[in-house]
N, C-alpha and C positions, 0 to 999 in steps of 0.2 A: 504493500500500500504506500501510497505516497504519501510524505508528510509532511505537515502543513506549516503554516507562516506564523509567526505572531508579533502582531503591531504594538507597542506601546506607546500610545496618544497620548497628548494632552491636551484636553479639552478645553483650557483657557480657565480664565478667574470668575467664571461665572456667567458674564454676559454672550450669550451664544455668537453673534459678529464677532467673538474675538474666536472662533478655529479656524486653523489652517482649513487651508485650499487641502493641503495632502490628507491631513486626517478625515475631513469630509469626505474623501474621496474613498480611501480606506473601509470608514464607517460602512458606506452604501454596497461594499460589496465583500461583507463581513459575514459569515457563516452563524459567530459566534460574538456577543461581547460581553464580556467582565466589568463590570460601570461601578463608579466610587459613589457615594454621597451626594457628595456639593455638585455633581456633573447636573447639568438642567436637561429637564425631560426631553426637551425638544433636539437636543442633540442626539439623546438615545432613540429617538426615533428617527433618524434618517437611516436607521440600519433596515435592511428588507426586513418585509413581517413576517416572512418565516424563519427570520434568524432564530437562535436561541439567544434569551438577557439573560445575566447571571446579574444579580445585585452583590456587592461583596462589600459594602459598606460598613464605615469605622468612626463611630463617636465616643467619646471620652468614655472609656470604661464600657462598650459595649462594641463589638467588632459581630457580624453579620457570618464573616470567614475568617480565619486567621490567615497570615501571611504564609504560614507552611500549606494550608488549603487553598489556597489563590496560587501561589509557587505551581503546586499538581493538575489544579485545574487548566492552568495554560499547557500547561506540558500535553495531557490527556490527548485534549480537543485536537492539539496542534498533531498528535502521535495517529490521530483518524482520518488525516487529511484535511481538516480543516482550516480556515481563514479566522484567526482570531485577533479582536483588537481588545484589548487590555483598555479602556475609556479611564483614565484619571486625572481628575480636578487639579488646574495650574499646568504646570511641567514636572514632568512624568520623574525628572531626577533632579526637582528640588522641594526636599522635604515631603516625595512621596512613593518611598521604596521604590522606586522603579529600578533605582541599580542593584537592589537585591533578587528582584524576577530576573534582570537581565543574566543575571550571574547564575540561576536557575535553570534560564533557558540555556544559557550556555553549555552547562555541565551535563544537562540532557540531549545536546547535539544537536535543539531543536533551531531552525533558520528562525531569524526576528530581526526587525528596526525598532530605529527609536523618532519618533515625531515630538519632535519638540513643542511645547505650547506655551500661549501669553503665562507667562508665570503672576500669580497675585502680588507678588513681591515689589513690583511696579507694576503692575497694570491696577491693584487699589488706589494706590498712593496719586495714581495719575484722575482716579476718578473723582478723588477727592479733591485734585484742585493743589493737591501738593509734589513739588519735583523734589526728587531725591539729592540731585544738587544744584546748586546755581552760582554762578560766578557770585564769588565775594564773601559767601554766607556757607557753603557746605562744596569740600572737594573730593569727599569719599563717604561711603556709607558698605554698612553689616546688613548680613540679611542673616535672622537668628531664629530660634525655634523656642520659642518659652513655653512649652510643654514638654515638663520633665520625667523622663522614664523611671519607675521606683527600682527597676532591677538594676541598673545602674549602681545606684549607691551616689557616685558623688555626684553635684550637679552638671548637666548637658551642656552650659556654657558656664567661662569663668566670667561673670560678669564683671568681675571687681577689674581686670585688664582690659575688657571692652568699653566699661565707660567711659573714659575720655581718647580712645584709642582712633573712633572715626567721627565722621561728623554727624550724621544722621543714622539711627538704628529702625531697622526694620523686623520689627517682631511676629512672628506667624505663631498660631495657637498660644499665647499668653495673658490668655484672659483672666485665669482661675489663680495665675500667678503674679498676678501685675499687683497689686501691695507691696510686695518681696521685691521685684524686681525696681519697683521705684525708690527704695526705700535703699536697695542697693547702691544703685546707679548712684543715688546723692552721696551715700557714705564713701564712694569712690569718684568723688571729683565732680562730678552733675550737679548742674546748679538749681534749687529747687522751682525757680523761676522758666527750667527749661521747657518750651511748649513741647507738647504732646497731642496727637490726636489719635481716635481709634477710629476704626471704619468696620461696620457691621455690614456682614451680605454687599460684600463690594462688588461693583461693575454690575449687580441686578438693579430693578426696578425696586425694592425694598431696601435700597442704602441709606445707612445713617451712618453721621459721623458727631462726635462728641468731640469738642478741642479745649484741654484743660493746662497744666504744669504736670510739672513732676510730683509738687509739694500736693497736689489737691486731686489728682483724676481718681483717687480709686474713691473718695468720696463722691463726685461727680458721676462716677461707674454706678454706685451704690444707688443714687437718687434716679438716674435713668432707667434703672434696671436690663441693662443690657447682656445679654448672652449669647456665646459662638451662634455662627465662626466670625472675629474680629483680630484686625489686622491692626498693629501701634503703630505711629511712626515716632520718631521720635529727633528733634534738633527744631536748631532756628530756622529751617525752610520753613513750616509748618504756618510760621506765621504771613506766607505768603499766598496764604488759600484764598483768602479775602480778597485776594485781588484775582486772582485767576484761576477759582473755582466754577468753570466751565459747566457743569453741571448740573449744578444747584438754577446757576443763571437763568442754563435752557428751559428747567422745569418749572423757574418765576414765570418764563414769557410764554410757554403755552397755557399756564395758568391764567393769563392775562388773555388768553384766547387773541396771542399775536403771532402765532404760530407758523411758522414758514419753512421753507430748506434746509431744517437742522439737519438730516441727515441723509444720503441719497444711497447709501445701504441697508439692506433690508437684515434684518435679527439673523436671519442665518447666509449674509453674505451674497444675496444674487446681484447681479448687474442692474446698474440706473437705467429709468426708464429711455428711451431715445427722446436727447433733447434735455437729457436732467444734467446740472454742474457735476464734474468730475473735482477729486480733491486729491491735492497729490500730499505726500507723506516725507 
C-alpha cells in the first residue's frame, strides 16, 4: 500500500483571511484532518465532506488526545494511504508541538511538510493597534510562553534575565500566571509604570483588549473578568495603540453606519470583485 503524506498547517491566529494560499489548498484535498481548539470552524470546513475531522483539542488541564495519541494518529492514517493535514492554531512550531509530531513522523519514515502560519505572536499585537517595535521606542522583543509545565519543576522561562533583556515581551498562555509574572518583571528591573496590554480572542470578531501597567493589570484583569486564550504585550510600544489602533477605528465607522472599502478580501481569502481597489502589502 502506499503511504500517505502529512501536512502540518497552520491555520493562523484566529481570523480565517489570515491562511495561507498553500494550507487552503492542502485542506480541500485532505482525506483526513487532526484540528486544535482555537482553529475556526470555517477553516475546518473547507476540507471535503467526506473527509474524516479528528478534534484533538487542548485546554488548561483538559486535553481531548494526548500528544502521544495525536503523535499515532498521524502516523496510522498517513500508514493507509492517506492525505492528512495536522490543522493547528498560529504556526505549527511556535508554541504548538509541531516539532515534536515532526520528529514523530520522522522516526516512523512517514513523508510530511510543514506550512507555516500567521503566528498570534504578531498577528494579535498587530490587531491590537500595537507594533512590536518602532524606531526610537523598542528594537527587539521575546516571544515567551507563561504557561508553566508542573513536571518540569523549575520554571519554563527565567524571567528575572528576561526582564530588562529586550524591549517588548510577548506572552502567549499567561493568563492564570500574570500576578507572578508582573510582580516578577518589576523585582527585576521593570518599571511598575511599564504599559501593558492583553488581547483576548485576537484577530476574531470577539477581541478585546485591556491596556493597564505592570503595577495594576492583574487588578484591572480581576475587575474585567477576562479569560483565555489572551495574549500580553508588554513595553512602551503599547502606548502607541491610541494612535494606530486600526481596528477598533474601523468598527467606530461602520458603527456610524459610514461604512465603505475596509476591506476587499473576503474571510476566507477569495479574489476582489472586478473593479474592487487592490492593496499591496
Amino acid at each position: 500500500m502506499r503511504v500517505g503524506r502529512v501536512a502540518l498547517v497552520g491555520a493562523g491566529p484566529g481570523d480565517p483571511g489570515l491562511l495561507t494560499i498553500r494550507g487552503r489548498k492542502l485542506l480541500r484535498r485532505a482525506d483526513v484532518v487532526v484540528y486544535d481548539r482555537l482553529v475556526d470552524p470555517r477553516i475546518v470546513d473547507l476540507v471535503p465532506a467526506e473527509a474524516l475531522r479528528v478534534f484533538a483539542g487542548k485546554a488548561r488541564g483538559v486535553h481531548a488526545l494526548s500528544q502521544e495519541d495525536i503523535n499515532a494518529l498521524l502516523v496510522a492514517h498517513a500508514r493507509r494511504g492517506r492525505r492528512v493535514v495536522r490543522l493547528k492554531g498560529g504556526d505549527p512550531f511556535v508554541f504548538g508541538r509541531g516539532g515534536e509530531e515532526a520528529v514523530a513522523l520522522a522516526a516512523a519514515g512517514i513523508p510530511f511538510e510543514v506550512v507555516p502560519g500567521v503566528s498570534a505572536a504578531v498577528a494579535v499585537p498587530a490587531y491590537a493597534g500595537i507594533p512590536l517595535t518602532h524606531r526610537g521606542i523598542a528594537s527587539s522583543f521575546a516571544v515567551v510562553t507563561g504557561h508553566e509545565d508542573t513536571g518540569k519543576g523549575a520554571p519554563a522561562v527565567d524571567w528575572a534575565r528576561l526582564a530588562t533583556a529586550v524591549d517588548t515581551l510577548v506572552i502567549l498562555m499567561g493568563l492564570a500566571s500574570l500576578p507572578r509574572i508582573a510582580h516578577t518583571l518589576m523585582a527585576h528591573g521593570r518599571r511598575p509604570e511599564t504599559p501593558i496590554a492583553l488581547v483576548r480572542h485576537g484577530t476574531t470578531e470577539a477581541q478585546e483588549t485591556i491596556v493597564g501597567t505592570l503595577g495594576d493589570i492583574a487588578a484591572r484583569v480581576e475587575d474585567a473578568g477576562f479569560t483565555p486564550p489572551v495574549l500580553a504585550i508588554v513595553g512602551d510600544v503599547v502606548g502607541l495603540r491610541g494612535q494606530i489602533d486600526w481596528r477598533d477605528r474601523r468598527r467606530r465607522t461602520r458603527a456610524r453606519g459610514l461604512r465603505g472599502p475596509l476591506s476587499v478580501i473576503s474571510p476566507l481569502g477569495s479574489p476582489p470583485e472586478r473593479g474592487s481597489p487592490r492593496t499591496a502589502t
